[in-house]
C-alpha positions in Angstrom: 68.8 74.0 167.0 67.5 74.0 163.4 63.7 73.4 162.7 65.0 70.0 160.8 66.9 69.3 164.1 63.6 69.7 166.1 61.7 67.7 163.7 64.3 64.9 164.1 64.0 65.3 167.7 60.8 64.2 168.1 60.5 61.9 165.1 63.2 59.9 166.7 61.1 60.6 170.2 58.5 58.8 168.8 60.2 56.0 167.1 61.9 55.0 170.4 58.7 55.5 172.4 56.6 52.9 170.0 59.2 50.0 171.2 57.5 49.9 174.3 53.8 49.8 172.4 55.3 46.6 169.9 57.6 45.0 172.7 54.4 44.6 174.6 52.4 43.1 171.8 55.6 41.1 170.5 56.5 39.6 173.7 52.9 37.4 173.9 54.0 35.2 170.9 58.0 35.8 170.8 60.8 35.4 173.1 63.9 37.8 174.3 66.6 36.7 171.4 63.6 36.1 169.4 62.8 40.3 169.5 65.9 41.4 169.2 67.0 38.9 166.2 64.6 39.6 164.3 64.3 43.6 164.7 67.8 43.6 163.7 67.9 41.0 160.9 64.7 43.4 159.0 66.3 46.6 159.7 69.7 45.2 158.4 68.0 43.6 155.3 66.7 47.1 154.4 70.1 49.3 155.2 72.4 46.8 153.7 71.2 46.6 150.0 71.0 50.4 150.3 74.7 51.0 151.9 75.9 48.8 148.9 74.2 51.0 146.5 75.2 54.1 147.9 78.9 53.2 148.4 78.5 53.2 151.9 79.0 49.5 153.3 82.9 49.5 152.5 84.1 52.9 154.4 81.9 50.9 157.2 83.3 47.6 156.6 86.5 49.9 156.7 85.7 50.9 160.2 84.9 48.1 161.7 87.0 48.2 165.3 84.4 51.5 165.9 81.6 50.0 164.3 81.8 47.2 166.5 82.1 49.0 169.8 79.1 51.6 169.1 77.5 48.2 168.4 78.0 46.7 171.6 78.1 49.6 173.5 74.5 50.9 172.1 72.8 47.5 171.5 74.1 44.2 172.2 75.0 45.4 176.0 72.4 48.1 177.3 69.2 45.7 175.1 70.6 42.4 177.4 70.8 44.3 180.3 68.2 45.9 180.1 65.7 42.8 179.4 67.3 41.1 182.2 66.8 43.6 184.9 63.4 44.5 183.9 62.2 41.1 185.4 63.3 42.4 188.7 62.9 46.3 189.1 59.5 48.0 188.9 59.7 49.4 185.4 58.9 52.9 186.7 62.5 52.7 188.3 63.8 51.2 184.6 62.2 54.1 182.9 63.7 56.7 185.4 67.0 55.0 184.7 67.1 55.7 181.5 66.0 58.7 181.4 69.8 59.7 182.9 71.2 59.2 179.7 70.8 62.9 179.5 73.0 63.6 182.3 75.9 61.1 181.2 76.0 62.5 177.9 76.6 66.0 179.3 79.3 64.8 182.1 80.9 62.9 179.1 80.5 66.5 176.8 82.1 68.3 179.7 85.2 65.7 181.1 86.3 64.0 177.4 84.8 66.2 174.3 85.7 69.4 175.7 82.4 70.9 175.2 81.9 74.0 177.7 78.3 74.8 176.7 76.5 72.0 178.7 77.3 73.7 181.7 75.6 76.4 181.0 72.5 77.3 183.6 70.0 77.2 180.9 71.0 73.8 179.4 71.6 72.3 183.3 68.3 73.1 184.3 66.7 71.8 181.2 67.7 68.8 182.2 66.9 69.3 185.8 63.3 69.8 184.8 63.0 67.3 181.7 64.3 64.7 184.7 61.2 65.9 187.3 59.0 65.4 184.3 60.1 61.9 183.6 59.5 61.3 187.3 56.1 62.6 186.9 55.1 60.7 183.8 56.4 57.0 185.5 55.2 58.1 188.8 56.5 58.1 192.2 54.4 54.9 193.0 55.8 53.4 190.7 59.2 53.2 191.5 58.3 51.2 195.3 59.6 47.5 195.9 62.6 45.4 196.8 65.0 43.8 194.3 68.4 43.3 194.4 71.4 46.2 194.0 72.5 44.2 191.2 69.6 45.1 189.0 70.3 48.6 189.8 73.9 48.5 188.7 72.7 46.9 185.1 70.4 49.8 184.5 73.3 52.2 185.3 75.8 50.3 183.2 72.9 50.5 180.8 72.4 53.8 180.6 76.1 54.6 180.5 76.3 52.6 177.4 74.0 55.0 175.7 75.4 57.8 176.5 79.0 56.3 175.9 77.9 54.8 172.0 76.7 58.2 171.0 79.9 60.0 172.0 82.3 57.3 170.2 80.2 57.6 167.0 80.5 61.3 166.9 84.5 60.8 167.8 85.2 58.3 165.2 82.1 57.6 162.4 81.2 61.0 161.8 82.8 60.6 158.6 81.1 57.4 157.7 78.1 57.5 155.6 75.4 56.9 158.4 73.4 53.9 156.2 76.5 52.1 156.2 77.3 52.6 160.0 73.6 51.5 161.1 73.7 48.3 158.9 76.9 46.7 159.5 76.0 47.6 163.8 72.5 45.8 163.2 74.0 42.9 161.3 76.5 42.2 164.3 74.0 42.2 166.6 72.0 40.1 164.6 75.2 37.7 164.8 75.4 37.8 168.1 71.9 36.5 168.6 71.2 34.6 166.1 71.8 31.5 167.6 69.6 31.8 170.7 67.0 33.5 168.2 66.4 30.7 165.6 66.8 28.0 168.5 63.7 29.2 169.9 62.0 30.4 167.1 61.2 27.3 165.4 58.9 26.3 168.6 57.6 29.8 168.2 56.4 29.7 164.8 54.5 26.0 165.7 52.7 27.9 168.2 51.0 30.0 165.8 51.6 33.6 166.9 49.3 35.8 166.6 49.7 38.6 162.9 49.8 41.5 165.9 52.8 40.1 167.2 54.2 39.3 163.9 53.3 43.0 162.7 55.0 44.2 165.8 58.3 42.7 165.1 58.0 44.4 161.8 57.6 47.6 163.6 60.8 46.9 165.9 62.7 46.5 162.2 61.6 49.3 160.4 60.7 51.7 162.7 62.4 51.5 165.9 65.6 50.0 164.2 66.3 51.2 160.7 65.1 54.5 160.5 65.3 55.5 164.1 69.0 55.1 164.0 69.6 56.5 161.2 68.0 59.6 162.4 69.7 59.7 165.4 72.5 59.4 163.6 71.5 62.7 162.0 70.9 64.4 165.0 74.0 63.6 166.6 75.8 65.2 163.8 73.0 68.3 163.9 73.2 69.1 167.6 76.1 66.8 169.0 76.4 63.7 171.2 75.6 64.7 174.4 72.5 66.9 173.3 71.3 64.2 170.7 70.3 61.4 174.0 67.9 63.9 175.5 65.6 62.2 173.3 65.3 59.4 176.5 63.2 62.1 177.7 60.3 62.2 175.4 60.2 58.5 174.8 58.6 57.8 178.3 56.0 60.5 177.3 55.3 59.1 173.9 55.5 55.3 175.2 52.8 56.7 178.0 50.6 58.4 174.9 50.3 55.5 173.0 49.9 53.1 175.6 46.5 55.6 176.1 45.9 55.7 172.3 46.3 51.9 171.6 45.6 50.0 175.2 43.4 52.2 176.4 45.8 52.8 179.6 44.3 56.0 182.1 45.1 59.5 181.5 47.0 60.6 185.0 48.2 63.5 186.8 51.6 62.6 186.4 50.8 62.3 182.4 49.4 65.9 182.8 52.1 67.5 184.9 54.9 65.3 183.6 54.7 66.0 179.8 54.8 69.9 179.7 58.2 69.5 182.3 59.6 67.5 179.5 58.9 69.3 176.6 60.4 72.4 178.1 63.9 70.5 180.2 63.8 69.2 176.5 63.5 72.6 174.7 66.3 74.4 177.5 69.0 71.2 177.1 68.7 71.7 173.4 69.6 75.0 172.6 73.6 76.0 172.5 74.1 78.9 175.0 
């Protein structure tokens, strides 16, 4: 992998790690559809303008059928999901869920794309050990309690989505100016919840929210939406599909670093122990063999 690749590997790290830092500020003022409306709606009004200026909303607009599907696939599923079974599960086992991305990506490399390399000892026990670290860094106590199977199951289905929307990008947008893509996939999100969204948000918005909460919405848009898919975006086409969702395994740790940083959250052995394990199952996975 390139330096720029490496760079982008842990830009987009962090940008999908601070999610958890805003969600938790966000989620004191604003609701579910509320989040997810309007971190789409901001990062759609700033890729939009720029697709049309670049030329690159009509070879999107073009696409469409694929568009919609990495859409789906990436957000509108895994983020409902996701929300929903997080109510139920200790969020240690929701972290650990997602962190086997990693390992759908590769069995999707290996059985459909045709890519031989993942199998290779290095790259297997990169993930291996970027896996033991992630268990590490949510911890084993952590992951106790009873919920029901079905919680499990939309975790799984989660993860499969984002190791599935990757793969169909690289298959069938990598063509596609990336701007464009990212745009027209936030702005059908933002469809899809918009009516939920500004049903509640009126209520919301008489309750007074608090300027953090507002601020953090912003930081879903801009940050975590906008630019972090667009990046990713770029590091699919730098390293490939199935090597691009390792990046699940440094968002735990960054999530954990900030959580220290900004909310004053304990320093713990499974932070010490858990982030070197990472960075090098993240360091082995990456390289081609």
């Amino acid at each position: 992998m390139s330096r720029r690749g490496f760079y982008l590997f842990l830009a987009i790290g962090l940008a999908w790690g601070v999610p958890y830092f805003f969600l938790a500020i966000a989620g004191r003022d604003f609701s579910t559809p509320t989040i997810i409306f309007s971190r789409v709606a901001i990062g759609a009004l700033i890729l939009i303008p720029l697709a049309i200026k670049r030329g690159a909303l009509i070879p999107a607009l073009k696409a469409w059928p694929w568009v919609l599907a990495f859409a789906a696939i990436e957000m509108i599923g895994p983020w409902f999901l996701l929300t929903e079974a997080e109510r139920h599960v200790p969020s240690g086992l929701a972290g650990l869920m997602i962190a086997t991305v990693p390992i759908f990506g590769m069995l999707i490399a290996y059985f459909f794309q045709g890519d031989k390399s993942v199998r290779h000892p290095k790259t297997l026990a990169g993930l291996a050990i970027g896996f033991a670290g992630v268990v590490l860094l949510v911890g084993i106590d952590s992951l106790t309690g009873t919920f029901e199977p079905i919680y499990l199951l939309m975790l799984v289905v989660s993860a499969l989505g984002y190791a599935v929307a990757p793969a169909i990008a690289n298959a069938k947008l990598q063509d596609v100016p990336t701007v464009g893509v990212i745009g027209l996939s936030l702005s059908m999100v933002g469809i899809f919840y918009a009516v939920p969204a500004l049903m509640a948000l009126p209520g919301e918005i008489a309750a007074g929210p608090h300027i953090e909460a507002v601020g953090s919405l912003l930081g879903l848009g801009v940050i975590s939406s906008a630019l972090a898919f667009v990046m990713f975006f770029d590091l699919v086409k730098e390293v490939g599909s199935a090597r691009a969702t390792l990046v699940t395994y440094p968002n735990t740790a960054w999530a954990l670093l900030l959580g220290i940083v900004f909310l004053h959250e304990p320093i713990t052995i499974g932070l010490l122990t858990g982030l070197p394990l990472v960075a090098l199952g993240s360091y082995l996975a990456l390289r081609k063999h």
